[in-house]
C-alpha positions in Angstrom: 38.7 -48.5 -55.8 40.2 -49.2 -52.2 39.7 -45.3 -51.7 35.9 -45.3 -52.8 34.9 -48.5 -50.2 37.1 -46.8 -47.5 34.4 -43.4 -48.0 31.5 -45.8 -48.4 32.1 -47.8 -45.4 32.6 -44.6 -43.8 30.0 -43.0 -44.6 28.5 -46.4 -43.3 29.6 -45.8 -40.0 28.6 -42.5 -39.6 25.5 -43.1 -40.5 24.7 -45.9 -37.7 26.5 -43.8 -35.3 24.0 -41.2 -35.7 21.1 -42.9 -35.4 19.3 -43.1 -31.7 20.4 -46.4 -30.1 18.9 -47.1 -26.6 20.2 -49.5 -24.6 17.1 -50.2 -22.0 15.9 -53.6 -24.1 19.4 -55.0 -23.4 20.0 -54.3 -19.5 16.7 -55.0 -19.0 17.1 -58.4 -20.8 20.4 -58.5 -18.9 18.4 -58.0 -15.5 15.6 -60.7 -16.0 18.2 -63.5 -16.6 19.8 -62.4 -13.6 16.6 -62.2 -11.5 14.4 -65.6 -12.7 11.6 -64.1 -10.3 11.5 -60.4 -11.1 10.9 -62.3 -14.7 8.4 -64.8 -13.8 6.3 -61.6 -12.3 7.2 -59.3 -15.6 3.8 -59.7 -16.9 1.9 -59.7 -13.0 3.4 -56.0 -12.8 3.2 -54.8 -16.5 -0.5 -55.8 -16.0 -0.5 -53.6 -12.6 1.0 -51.1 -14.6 -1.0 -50.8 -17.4 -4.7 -51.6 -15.5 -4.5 -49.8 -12.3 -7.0 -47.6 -11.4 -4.3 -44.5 -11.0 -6.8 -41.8 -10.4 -8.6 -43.6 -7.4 -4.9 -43.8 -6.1 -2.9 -40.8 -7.8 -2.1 -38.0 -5.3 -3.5 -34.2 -5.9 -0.6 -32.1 -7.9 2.3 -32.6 -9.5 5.1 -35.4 -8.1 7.8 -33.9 -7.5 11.1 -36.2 -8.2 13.9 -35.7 -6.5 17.3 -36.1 -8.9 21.0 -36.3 -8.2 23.5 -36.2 -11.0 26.8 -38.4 -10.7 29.2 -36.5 -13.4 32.4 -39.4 -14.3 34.9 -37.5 -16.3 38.4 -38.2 -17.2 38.8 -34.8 -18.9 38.0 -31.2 -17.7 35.9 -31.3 -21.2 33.7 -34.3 -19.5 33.1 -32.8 -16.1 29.7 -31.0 -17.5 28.9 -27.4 -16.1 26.3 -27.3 -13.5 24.5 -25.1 -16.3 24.6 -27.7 -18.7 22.8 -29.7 -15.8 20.4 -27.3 -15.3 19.4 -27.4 -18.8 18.8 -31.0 -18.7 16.6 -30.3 -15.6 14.6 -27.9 -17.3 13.9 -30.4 -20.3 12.8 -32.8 -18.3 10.5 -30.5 -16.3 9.1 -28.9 -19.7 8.5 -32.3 -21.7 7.0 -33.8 -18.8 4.8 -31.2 -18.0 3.7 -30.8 -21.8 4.9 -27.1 -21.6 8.1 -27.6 -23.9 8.0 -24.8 -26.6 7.6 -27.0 -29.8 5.2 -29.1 -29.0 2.3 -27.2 -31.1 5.1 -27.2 -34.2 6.4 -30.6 -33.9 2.9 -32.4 -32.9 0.6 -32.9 -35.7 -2.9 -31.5 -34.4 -4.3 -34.9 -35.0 -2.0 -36.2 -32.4 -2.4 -32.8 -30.1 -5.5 -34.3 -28.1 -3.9 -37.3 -26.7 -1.0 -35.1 -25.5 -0.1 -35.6 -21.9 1.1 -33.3 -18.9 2.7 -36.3 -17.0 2.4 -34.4 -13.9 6.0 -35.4 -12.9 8.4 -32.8 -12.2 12.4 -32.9 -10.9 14.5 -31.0 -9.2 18.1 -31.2 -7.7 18.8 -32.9 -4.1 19.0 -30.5 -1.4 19.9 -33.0 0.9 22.1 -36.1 1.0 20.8 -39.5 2.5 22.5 -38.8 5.8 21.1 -35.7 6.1 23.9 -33.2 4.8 23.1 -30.1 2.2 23.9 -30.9 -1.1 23.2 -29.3 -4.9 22.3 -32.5 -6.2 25.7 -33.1 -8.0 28.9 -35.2 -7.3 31.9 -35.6 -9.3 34.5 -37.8 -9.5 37.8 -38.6 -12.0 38.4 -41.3 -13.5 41.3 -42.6 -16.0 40.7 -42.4 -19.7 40.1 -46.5 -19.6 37.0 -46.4 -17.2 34.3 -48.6 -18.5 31.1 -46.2 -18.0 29.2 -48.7 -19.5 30.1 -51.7 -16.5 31.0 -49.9 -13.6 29.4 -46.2 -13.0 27.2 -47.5 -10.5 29.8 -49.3 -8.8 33.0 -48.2 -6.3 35.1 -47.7 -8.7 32.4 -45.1 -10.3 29.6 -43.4 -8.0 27.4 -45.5 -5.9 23.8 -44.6 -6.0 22.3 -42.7 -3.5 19.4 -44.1 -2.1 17.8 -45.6 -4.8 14.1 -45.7 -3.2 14.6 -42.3 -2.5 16.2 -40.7 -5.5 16.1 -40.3 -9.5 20.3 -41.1 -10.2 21.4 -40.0 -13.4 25.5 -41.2 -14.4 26.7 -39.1 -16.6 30.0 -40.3 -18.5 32.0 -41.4 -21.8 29.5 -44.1 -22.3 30.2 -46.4 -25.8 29.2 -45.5 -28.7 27.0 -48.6 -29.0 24.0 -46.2 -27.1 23.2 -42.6 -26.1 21.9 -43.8 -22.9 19.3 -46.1 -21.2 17.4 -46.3 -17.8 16.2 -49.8 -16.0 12.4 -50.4 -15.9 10.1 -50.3 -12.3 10.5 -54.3 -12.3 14.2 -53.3 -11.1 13.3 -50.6 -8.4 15.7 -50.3 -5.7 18.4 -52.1 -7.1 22.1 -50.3 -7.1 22.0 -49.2 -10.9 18.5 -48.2 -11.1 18.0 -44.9 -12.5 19.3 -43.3 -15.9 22.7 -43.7 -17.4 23.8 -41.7 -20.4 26.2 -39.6 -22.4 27.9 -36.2 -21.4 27.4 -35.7 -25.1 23.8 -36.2 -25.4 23.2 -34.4 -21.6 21.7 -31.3 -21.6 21.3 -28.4 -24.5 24.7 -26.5 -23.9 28.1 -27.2 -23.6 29.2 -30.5 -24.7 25.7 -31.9 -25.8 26.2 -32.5 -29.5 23.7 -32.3 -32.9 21.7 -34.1 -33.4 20.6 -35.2 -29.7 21.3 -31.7 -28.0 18.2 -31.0 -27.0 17.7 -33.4 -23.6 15.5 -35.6 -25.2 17.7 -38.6 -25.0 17.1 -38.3 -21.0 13.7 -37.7 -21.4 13.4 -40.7 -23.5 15.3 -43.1 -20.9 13.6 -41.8 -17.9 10.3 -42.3 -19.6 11.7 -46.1 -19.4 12.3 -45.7 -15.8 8.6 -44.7 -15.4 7.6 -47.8 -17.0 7.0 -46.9 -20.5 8.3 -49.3 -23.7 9.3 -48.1 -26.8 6.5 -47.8 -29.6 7.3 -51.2 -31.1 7.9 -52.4 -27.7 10.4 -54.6 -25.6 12.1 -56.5 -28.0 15.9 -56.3 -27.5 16.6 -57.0 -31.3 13.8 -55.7 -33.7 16.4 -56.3 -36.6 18.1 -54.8 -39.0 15.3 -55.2 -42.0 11.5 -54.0 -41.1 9.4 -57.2 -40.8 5.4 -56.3 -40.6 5.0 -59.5 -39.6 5.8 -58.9 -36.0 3.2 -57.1 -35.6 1.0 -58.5 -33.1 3.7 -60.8 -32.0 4.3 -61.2 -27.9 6.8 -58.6 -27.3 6.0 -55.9 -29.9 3.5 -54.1 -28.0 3.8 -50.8 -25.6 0.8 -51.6 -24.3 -0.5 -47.6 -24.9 -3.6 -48.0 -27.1 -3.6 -44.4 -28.0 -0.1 -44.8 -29.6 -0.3 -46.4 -33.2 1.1 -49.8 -33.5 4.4 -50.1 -35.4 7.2 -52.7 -36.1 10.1 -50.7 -36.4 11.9 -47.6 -34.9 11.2 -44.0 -36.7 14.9 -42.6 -37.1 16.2 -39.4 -37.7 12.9 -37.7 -39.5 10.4 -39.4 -40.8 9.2 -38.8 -44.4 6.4 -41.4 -44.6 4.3 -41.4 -41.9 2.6 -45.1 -42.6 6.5 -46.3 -43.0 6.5 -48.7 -40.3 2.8 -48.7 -38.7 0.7 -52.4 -38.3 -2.6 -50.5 -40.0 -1.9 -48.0 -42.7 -4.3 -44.9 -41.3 -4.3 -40.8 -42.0 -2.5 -40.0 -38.9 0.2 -42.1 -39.3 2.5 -43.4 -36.8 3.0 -41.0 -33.3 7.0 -41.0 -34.2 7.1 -37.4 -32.7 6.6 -39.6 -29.3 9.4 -39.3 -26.7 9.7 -42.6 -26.7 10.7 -43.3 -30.8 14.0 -43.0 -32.3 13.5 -40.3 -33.9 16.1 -36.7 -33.3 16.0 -34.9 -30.2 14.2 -31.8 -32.5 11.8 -34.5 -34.2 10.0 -35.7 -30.7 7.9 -33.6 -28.3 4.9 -35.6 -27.1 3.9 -38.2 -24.4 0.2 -39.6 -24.6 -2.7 -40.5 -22.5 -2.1 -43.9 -22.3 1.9 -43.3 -21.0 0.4 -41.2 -18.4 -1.3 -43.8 -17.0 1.6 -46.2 -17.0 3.7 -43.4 -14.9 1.4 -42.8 -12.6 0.8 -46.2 -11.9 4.5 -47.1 -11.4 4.1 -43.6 -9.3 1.1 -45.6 -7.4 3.5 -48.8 -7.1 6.9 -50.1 -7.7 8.7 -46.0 -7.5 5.9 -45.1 -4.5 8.9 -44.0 -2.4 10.0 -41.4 -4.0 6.6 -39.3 -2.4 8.1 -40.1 1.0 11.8 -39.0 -0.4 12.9 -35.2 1.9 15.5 -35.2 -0.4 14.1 -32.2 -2.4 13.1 -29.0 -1.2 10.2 -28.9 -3.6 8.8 -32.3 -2.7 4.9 -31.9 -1.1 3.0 -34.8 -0.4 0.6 -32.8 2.5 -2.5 -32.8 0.0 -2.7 -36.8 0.1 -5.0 -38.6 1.6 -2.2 -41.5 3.8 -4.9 -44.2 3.9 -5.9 -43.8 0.0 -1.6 -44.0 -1.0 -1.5 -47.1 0.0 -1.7 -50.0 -2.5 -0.6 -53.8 -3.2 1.3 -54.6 -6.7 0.9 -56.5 -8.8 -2.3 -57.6 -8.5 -3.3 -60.6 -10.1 -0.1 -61.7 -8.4 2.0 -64.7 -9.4 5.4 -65.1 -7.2 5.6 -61.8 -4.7 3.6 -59.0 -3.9 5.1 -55.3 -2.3 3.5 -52.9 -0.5 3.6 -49.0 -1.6 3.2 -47.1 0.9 4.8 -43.7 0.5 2.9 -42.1 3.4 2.4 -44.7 6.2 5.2 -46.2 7.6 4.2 -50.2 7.0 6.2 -52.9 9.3 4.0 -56.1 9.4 1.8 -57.5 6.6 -0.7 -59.9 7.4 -2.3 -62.3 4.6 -5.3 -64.0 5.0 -7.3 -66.9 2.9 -10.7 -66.5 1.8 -11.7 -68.2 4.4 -10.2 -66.1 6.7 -7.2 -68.1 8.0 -4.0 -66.4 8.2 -1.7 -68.2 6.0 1.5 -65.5 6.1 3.2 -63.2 8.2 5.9 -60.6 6.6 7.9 -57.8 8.1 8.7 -54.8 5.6 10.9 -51.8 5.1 10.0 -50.3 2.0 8.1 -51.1 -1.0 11.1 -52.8 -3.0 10.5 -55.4 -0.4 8.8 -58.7 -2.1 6.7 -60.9 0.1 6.6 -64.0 -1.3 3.1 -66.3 -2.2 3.9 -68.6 -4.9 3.3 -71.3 -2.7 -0.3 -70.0 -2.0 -3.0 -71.6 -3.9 -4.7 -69.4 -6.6 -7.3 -67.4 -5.1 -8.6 -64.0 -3.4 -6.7 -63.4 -0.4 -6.7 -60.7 2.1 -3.8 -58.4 3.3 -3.9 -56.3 6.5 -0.8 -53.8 7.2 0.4 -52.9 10.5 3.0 -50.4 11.8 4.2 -51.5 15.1 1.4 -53.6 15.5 -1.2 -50.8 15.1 -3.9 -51.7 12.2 -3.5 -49.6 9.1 -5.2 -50.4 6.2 -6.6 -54.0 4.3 -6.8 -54.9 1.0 -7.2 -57.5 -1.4 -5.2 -59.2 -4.2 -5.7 -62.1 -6.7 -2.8 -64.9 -6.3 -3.3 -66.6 -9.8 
């Protein structure tokens, strides 16, 4: 009897273990307790996110992302090949770019015509923030009792580069509580933001193991870090049992109306496609979405609707990145300098930034309806928050200066 609970409990464990678990919900939970403001504006910038008019703002081309790859090993087995890197990049670039080789097998043709090219690309660092060549990788030992989980972003891991200016992806013996996770736009700037994850779920060769050996575990995570929730959205615990009742519910909602509602993850592979969806329809649920639970082999499409949520955190919060020389393949010639500039988010409630990716920006101006001037701001970048939550609601007026030369002026809503 003890022998038969030992396999069953077991067989338990093996089990959870290989489900997807993506830890975004949590640091992200973990983030807005620390940062009361970042949450009181959660909603101001998800509604930027989601209702921006990206294509009277999106740049010509493909956005080119510029990525460094901190490797923390404390075994020659965990310092990954810079192959296995380069498979990761290629992933990416292929997912992203809707030119990954099983999307036509994988995507039901029902789902094939909301199928996005995300227009985001990444490549490798060529150059360090001060300056220096680099490959886009560092490396560093640590003892078999690091905690990846708590400390890769800090000294006794890697310190991000540049975080304005850089993807940074940590790559180490993380838990087994997650494969990975990536910190939403509302953190942008700060000294963990960017993708953390697994040397076994990293790439499609070498130590990258079945059933997440196909990259898709960093292309889920850095979908996060482009703004986008998962299916059933934000909640940190959806539960153990499926409840159709929080359907609807604040919370349960990414916000994509092109994705099917649902109330649950989609693990492993799906059998019944109406398992876990709010309306029962033909289609089903989108669990072949890179941003389900489902295996690395199982998922293969972003939609529309994503899209627009990237390109808006493009447009916003991550608008640096265009201005980053840190990759050789980065081009931002074709865009207009006035039209890249943009205020976020708007309705406003506690701050506002300024992207401005192409224009250096160094003194804001706000002005009343009425034309008053009622704030001054100096800025550096567009992690920079200029605070108006003691403004009255209404329509107020920004004009943006660079050394006390007129730029460009623009309008938000302070509710």
């Amino acid at each position: 009897m003890k022998k038969i609970l030992l396999t069953l409990v077991s067989a338990l464990f093996l089990n959870a273990y290989g489900q997807r678990t993506c830890g975004t919900d949590k640091k992200m939970a973990e983030f807005f307790a620390a940062n009361p403001e970042a949450a009181a504006n959660r909603q101001a910038l998800k509604d930027f996110l989601v209702n921006n008019n990206y294509n009277a703002n999106k740049r010509a081309g493909v956005i080119t992302i510029p990525v460094v790859v901190h490797v923390l090993y404390s075994n020659s087995t965990m310092n990954i090949s810079e192959a296995q890197i380069a498979s990761q990049i290629k992933v990416l670039n292929d997912d992203f770019r809707k030119l990954n080789a099983d999307f036509n097998s994988v995507v039901p043709s029902y789902f094939q015509g909301v199928a996005a090219d995300m227009e985001l690309a990444f490549c490798m660092a060529t150059k360090k923030p001060d300056g220096s060549n680099t490959n886009g990788i560092e490396r560093k030992s640590v003892t078999s009792s690091f905690d990846f989980d708590n400390n890769y972003y800090k000294s006794s891991g890697l310190v991000a580069w540049d975080p304005t200016k850089y993807l940074n992806i940590w790559v180490g013996n993380m838990s087994a509580d997650y494969l990975g996770w990536a910190y939403l736009p509302d953190s942008a700037g700060a000294a963990y933001d960017g993708l953390a994850i697994g040397y076994k779920q990293f790439g499609t060769m070498g130590t990258a193991a079945s059933p997440y050996n196909k990259g898709r575990t960093a292309t889920h995570e850095i979908g996060h870090y482009f703004g986008l929730e998962h299916p059933w959205g934000s909640v940190e615990d959806y539960g153990t049992t499926p409840n159709k009742n929080n359907c609807g519910k604040t919370g349960w909602d990414d916000f994509c109306a092109d994705t099917p509602a649902t109330y649950f993850p989609h693990f492993d592979k799906p059998s019944n496609i109406n398992i876990y969806t709010c309306v029962t329809t033909s289609s089903g649920a989108m669990f072949m979405n890179y941003m389900d639970y489902v295996y690395d082999n199982q998922m293969a499409m972003f939609s529309n609707g994503q899209k627009t949520i990237a390109q808006n955190t493009m447009a916003g919060p991550r608008a640096s990145l265009l201005n980053s020389n840190a990759c050789s393949l980065l081009a931002v010639d074709d865009v207009e300098k006035a039209n890249s500039i943009n205020v976020f988010p708007n309705p406003a409630v506690n701050y506002i930034s300024i992207a401005s990716p192409l224009v250096k920006i160094s003194e804001v101006e706000i002005f009343g309806n009425d034309g008053k001037l009622v704030k001054k701001a100096f800025v550096k970048n567009e992690t920079d928050k200029i605070d108006v939550k003691n403004l009255p609601a209404g329509t107020y007026f920004v004009r943006t200066y660079d050394n006390g030369a007129f730029i460009k002026s623009m309008k938000f809503i302070k509710k």
